[in-house]
GUTIMAR-691706 format. One record per atom (N, C-alpha, C): x, y, z; residue in one letter. Coordinates in steps of 0.02 Angstrom, whole numbers, padded with zeros to 5 digits, always signed. Layout:
REM residues N
XYZA
...
END
This chain:
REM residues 250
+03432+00509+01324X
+03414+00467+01267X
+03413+00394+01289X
+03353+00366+01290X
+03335+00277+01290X
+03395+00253+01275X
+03405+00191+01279X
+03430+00131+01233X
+03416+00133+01177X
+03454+00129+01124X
+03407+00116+01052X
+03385+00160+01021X
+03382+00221+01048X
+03346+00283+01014X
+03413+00317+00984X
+03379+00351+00931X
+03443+00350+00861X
+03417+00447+00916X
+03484+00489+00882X
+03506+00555+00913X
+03435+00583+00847X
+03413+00640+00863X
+03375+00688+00836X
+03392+00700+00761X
+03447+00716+00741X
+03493+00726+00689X
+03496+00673+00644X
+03494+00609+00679X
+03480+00530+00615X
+03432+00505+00593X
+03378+00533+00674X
+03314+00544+00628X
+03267+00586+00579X
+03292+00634+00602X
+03275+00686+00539X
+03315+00665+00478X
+03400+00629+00469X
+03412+00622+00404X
+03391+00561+00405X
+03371+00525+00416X
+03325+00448+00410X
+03256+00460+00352X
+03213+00511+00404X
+03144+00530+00351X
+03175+00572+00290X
+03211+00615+00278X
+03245+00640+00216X
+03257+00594+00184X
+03287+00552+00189X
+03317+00506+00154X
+03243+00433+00155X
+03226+00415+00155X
+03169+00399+00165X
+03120+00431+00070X
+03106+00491+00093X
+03070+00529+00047X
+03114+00532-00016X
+03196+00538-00009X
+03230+00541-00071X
+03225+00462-00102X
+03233+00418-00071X
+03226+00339-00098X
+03146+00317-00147X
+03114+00338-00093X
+03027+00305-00121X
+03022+00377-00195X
+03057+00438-00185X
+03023+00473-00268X
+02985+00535-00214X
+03001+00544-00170X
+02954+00600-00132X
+02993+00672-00143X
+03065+00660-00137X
+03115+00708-00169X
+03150+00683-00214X
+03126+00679-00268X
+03152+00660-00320X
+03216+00709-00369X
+03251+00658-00390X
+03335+00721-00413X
+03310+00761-00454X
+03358+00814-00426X
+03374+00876-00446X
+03311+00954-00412X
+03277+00892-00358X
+03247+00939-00297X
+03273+00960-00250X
+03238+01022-00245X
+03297+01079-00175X
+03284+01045-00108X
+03329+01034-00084X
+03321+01010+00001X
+03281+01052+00032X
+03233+01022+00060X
+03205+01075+00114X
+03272+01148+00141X
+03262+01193+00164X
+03291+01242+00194X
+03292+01213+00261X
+03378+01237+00286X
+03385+01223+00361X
+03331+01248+00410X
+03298+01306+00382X
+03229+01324+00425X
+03173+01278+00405X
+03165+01277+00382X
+03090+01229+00347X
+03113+01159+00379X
+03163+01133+00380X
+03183+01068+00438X
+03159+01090+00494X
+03200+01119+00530X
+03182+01161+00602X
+03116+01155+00633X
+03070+01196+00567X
+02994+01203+00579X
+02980+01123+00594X
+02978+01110+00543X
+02935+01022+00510X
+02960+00986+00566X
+03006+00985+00571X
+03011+00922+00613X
+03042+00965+00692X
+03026+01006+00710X
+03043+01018+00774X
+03077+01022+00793X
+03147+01050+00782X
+03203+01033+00798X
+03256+01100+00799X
+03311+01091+00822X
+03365+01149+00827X
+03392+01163+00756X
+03402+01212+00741X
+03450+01228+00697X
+03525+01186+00686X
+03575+01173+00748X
+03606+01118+00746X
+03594+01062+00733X
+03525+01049+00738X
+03503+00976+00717X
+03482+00966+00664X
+03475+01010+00616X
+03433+01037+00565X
+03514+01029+00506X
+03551+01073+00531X
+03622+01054+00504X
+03644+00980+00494X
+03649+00943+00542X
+03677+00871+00553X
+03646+00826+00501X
+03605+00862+00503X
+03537+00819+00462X
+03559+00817+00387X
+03563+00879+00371X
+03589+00903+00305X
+03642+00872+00286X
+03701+00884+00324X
+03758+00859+00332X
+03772+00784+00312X
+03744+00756+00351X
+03725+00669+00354X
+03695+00640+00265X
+03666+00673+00244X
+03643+00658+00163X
+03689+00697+00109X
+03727+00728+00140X
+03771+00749+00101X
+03837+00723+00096X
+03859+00683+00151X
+03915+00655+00161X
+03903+00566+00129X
+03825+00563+00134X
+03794+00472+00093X
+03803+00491+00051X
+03812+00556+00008X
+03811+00558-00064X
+03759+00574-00110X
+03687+00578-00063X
+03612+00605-00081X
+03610+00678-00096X
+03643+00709-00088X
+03623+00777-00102X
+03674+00814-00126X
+03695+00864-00153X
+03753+00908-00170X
+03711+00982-00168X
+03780+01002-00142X
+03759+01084-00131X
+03777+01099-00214X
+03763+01175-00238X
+03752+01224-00281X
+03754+01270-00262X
+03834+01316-00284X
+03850+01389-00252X
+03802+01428-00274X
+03775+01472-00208X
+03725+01502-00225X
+03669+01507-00243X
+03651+01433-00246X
+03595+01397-00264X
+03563+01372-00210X
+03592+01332-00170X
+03558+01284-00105X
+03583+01210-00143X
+03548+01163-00097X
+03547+01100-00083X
+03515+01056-00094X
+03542+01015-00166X
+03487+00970-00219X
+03499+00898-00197X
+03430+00876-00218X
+03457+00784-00221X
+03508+00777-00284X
+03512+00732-00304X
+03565+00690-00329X
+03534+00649-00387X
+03542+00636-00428X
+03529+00592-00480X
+03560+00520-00462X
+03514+00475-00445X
+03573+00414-00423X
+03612+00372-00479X
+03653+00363-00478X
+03658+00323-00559X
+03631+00243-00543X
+03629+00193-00571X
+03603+00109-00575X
+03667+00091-00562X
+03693+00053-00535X
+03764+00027-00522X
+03776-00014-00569X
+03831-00009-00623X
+03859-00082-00659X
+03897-00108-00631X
+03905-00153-00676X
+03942-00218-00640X
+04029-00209-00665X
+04079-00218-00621X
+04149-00214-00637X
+04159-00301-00633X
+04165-00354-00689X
+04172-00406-00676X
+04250-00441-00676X
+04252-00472-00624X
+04321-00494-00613X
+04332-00574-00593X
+04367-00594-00623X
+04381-00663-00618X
+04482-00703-00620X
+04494-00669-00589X
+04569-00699-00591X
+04609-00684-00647X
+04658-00704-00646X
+04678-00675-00705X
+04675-00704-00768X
+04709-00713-00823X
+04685-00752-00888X
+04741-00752-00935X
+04765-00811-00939X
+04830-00834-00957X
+04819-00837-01056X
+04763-00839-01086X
+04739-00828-01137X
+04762-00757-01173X
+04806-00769-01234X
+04826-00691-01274X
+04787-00641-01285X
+04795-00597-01274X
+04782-00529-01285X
+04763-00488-01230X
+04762-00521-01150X
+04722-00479-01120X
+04747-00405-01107X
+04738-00376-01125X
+04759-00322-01115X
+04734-00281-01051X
+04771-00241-01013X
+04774-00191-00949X
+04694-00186-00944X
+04628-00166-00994X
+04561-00161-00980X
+04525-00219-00966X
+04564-00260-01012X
+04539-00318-00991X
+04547-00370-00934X
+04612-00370-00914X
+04646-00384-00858X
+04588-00357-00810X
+04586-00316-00798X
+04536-00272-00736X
+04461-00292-00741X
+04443-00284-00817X
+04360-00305-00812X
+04360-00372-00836X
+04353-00416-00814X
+04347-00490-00848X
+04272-00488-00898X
+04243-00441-00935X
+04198-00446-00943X
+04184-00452-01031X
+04189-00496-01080X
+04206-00494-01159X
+04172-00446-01181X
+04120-00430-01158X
+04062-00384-01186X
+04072-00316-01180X
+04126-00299-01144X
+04153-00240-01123X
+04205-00212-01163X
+04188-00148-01193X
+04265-00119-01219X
+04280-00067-01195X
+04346-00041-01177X
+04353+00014-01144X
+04410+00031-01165X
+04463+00096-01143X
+04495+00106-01157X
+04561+00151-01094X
+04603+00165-01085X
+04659+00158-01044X
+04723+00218-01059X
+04731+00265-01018X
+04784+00262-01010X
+04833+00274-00953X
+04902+00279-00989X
+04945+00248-00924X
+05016+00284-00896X
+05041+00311-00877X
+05085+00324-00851X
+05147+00291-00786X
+05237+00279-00821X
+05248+00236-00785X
+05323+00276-00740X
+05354+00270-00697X
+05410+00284-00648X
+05442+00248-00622X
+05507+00247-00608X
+05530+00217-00577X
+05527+00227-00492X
+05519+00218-00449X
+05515+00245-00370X
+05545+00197-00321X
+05560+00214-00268X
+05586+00177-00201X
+05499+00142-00173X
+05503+00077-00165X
+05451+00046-00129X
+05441+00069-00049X
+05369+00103-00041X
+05349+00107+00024X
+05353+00050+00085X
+05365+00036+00127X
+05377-00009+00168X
+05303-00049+00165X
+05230-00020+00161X
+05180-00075+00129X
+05193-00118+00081X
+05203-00045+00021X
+05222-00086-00030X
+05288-00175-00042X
+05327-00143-00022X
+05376-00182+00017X
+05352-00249+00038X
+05316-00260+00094X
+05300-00301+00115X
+05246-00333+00058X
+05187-00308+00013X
+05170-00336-00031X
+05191-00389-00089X
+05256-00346-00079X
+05303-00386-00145X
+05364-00409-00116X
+05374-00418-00062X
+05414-00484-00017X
+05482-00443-00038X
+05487-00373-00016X
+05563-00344-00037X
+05585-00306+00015X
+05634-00262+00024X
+05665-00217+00083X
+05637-00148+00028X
+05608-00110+00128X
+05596-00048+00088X
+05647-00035+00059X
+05622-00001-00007X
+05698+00070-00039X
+05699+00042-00082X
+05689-00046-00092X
+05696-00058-00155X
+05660-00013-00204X
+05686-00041-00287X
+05667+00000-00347X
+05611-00035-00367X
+05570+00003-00370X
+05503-00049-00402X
+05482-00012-00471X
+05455-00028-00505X
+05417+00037-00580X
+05344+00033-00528X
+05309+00079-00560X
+05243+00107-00528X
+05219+00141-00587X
+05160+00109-00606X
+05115+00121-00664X
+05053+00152-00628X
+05036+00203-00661X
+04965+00225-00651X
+04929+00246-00707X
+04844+00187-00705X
+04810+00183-00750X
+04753+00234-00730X
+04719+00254-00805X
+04651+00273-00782X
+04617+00238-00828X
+04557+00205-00826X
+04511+00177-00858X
+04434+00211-00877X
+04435+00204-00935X
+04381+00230-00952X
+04320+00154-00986X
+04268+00184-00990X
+04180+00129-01012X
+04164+00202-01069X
+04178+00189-01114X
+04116+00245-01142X
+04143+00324-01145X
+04199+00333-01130X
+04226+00396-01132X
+04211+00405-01043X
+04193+00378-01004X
+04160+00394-00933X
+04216+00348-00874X
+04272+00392-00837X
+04303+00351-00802X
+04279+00313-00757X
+04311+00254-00762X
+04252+00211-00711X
+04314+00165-00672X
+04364+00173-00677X
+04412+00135-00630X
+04491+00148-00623X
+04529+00161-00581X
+04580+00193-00556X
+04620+00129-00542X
+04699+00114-00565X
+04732+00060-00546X
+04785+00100-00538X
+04832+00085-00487X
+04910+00088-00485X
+04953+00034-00477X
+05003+00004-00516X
+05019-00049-00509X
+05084-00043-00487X
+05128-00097-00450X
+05222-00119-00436X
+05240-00160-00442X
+05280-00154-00490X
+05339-00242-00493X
+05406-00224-00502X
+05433-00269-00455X
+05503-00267-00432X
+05529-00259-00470X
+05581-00215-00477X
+05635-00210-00538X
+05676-00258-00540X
+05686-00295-00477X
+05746-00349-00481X
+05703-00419-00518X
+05650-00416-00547X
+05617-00450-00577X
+05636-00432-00645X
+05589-00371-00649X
+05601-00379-00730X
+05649-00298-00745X
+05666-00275-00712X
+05723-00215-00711X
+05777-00248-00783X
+05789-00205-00815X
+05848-00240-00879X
+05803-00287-00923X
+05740-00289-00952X
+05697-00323-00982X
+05684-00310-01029X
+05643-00346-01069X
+05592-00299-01123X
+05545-00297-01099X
+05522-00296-01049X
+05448-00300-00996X
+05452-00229-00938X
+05518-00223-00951X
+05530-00158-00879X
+05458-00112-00882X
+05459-00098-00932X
+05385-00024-00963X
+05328-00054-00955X
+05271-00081-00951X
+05216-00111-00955X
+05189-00111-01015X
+05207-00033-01038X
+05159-00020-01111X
+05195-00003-01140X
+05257-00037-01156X
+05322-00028-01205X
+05329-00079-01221X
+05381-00098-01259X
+05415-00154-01278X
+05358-00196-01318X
+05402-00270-01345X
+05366-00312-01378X
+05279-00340-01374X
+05284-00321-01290X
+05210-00353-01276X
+05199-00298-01232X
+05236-00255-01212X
+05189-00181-01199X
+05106-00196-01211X
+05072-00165-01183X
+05007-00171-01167X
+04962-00234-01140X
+04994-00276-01144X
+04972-00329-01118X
+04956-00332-01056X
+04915-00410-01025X
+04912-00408-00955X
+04999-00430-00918X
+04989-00429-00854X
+05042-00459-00834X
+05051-00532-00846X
+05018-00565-00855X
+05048-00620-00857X
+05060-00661-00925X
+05085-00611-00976X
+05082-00627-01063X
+05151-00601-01043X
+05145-00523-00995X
+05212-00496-00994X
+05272-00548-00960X
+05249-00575-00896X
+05298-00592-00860X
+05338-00688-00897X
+05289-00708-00936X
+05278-00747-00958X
+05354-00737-01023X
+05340-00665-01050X
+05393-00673-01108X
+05449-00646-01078X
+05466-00664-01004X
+05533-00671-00964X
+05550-00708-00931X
+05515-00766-00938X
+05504-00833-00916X
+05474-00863-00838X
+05440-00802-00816X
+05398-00791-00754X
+05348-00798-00764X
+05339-00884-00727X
+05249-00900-00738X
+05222-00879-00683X
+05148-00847-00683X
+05121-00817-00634X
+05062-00891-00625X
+05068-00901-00578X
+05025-00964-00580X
+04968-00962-00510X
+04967-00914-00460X
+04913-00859-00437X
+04897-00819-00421X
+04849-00785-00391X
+04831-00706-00404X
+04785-00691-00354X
+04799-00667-00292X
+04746-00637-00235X
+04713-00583-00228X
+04664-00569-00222X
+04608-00503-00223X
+04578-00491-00148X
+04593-00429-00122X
+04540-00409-00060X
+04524-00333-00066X
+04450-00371-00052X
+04407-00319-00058X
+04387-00260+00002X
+04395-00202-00003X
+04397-00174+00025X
+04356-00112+00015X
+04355-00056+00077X
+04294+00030+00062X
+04341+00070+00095X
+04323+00130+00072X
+04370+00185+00120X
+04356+00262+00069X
+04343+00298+00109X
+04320+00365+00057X
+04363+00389+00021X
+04358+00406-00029X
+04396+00398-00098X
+04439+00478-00080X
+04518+00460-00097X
+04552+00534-00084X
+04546+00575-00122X
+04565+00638-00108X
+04540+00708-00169X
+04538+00708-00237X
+04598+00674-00231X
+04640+00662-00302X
+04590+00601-00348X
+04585+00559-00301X
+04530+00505-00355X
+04484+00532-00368X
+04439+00573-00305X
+04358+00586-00326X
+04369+00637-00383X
+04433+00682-00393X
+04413+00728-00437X
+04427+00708-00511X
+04479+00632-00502X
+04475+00600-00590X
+04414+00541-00592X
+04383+00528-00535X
+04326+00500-00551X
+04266+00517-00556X
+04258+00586-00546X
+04198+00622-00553X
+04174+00646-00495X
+04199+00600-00437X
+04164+00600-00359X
+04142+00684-00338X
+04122+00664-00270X
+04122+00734-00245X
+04162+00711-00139X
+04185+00756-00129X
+04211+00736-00071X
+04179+00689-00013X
+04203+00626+00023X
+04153+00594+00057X
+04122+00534+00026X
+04130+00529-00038X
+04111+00485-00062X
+04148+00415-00063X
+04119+00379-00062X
+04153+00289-00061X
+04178+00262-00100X
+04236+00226-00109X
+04262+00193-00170X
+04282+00111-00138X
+04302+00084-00161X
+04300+00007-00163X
+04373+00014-00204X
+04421-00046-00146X
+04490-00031-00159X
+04493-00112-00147X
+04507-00135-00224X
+04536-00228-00238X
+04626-00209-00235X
+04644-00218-00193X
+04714-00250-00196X
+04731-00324-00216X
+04772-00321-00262X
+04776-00386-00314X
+04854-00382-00307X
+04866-00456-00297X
+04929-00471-00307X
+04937-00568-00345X
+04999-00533-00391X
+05004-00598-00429X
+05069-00616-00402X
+05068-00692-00414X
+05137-00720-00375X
+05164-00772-00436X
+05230-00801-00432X
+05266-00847-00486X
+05296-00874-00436X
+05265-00948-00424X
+05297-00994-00382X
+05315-00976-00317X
+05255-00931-00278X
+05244-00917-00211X
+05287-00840-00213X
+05325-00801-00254X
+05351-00730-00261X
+05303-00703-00273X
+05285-00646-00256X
+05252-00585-00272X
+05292-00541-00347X
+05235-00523-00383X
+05292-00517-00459X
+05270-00447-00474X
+05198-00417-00451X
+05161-00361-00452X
+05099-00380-00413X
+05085-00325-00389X
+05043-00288-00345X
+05008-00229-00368X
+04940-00209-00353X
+04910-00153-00375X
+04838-00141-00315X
+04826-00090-00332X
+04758-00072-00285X
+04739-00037-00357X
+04669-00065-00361X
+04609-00054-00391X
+04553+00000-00375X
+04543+00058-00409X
+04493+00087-00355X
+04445+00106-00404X
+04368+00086-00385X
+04332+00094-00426X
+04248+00134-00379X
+04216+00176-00415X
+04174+00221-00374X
+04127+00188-00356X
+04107+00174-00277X
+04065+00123-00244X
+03983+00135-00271X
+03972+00197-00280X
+03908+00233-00295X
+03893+00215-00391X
+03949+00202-00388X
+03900+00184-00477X
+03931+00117-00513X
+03965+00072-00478X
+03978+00006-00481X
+03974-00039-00418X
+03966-00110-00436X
+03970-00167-00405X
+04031-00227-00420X
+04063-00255-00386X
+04118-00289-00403X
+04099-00350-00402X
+04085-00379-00483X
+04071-00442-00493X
+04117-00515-00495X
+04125-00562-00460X
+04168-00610-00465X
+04140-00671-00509X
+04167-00697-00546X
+04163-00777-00588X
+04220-00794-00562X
+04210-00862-00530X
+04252-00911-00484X
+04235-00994-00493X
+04252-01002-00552X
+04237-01062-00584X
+04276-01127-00531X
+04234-01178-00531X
+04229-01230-00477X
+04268-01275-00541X
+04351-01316-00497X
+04387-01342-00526X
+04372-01410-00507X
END
């Protein structure tokens, strides 16, 4: 093989994919047959596989037991809009996540107490083992999950609080920083990195995914006077959202 010349297998899923983009296999059409590749484009049966393989792992195609091997319906990507956090009453956990007014959604949540992972740990400026709470959200748009959060804040923060619960107490449901606020912890900033990595079993199967598929992981951490107060990773499905930022110039 030349310089530069893509393997047999990328080019055959190149023209597949090609024909699925322009409307030539349009969703919910059967993939050619691993023979009918073979023929058409000349090629091995192993190559004919790879091929297959390769649009199935982008997320273009899904098998059907017993059926064979369809395109995909692509969805339009919306927008997940995010802008820092928002010291303004009411934001609540959906809102916190989507900075978006026009948006309503709805949430729920489950919370634990656990020993901090040594990442975790280092996120929130503590010794592993510490006690952290660990919230896990699921978010819904429309009855349709569209975003995965798990959040940690130190217990030696707000441990013995009316804030310990997230979605308990006086201001239960709130964002964090209404919460940390009515314990006299001003959160005064808030870091986001953006990140990809194929979404684990467990997400793709509460997000609808199918294995292989991509998700987009914002790790967010808020701080009170340079402390880390909570931490969370964000995971939202790369294939049917875009992560919008408003970053207003001070």
């Amino acid at each position: 093989m030349t310089f530069g010349e893509q393997p047999a297998y990328l080019r055959v899923a190149g023209d597949l994919r090609k024909k699925i983009v322009d409307g030539s296999l349009p969703p919910h059409t059967r993939l050619p047959s691993q023979a009918r590749i073979r023929e058409e484009y000349g090629v091995s049966d192993t190559v004919a596989l790879e091929a297959r393989k390769v649009l199935m792992a982008e997320g273009l195609v899904e098998g059907r037991s017993g059926s064979g091997t369809y395109v995909r319906e692509r969805p339009v990507p919306r927008r997940v809009a995010r802008s820092g956090y928002r010291p303004d009453c009411g934001a609540t956990p959906f809102r916190q996540e989507q900075a978006d007014a026009a948006v309503r959604g709805t949430w729920e949540s489950r919370s634990e107490q656990v020993e901090a992972s040594g990442a975790i740990a280092e996120r929130l400026d503590i010794r592993p083992g510490e006690r952290v709470m660990c919230t896990k959200y699921v978010f819904r748009d429309a009855g349709e999950v569209m975003m995965l959060s798990t959040s940690w804040e130190p217990l030696a923060v707000t441990g013995r609080t009316p804030v310990m619960l997230p979605e308990e107490g006086p201001v239960g449901g709130m964002g964090v920083v209404e919460r940390m606020a009515a314990i006299d912890v001003i959160v005064d900033n808030v870091t986001e990195e953006v990140g990809a990595r194929p979404g684990l079993a467990e997400e793709l199967l509460t997000l609808g995914g199918v294995p292989g598929h991509v998700v987009l992981v914002i790790q967010r951490t808020y701080f009170a006077s340079g402390r880390p107060v909570e931490t969370a990773d964000v995971v939202v499905p790369a294939d049917r959202y875009r992560v919008a930022y408003h970053l207003p110039v001070k």
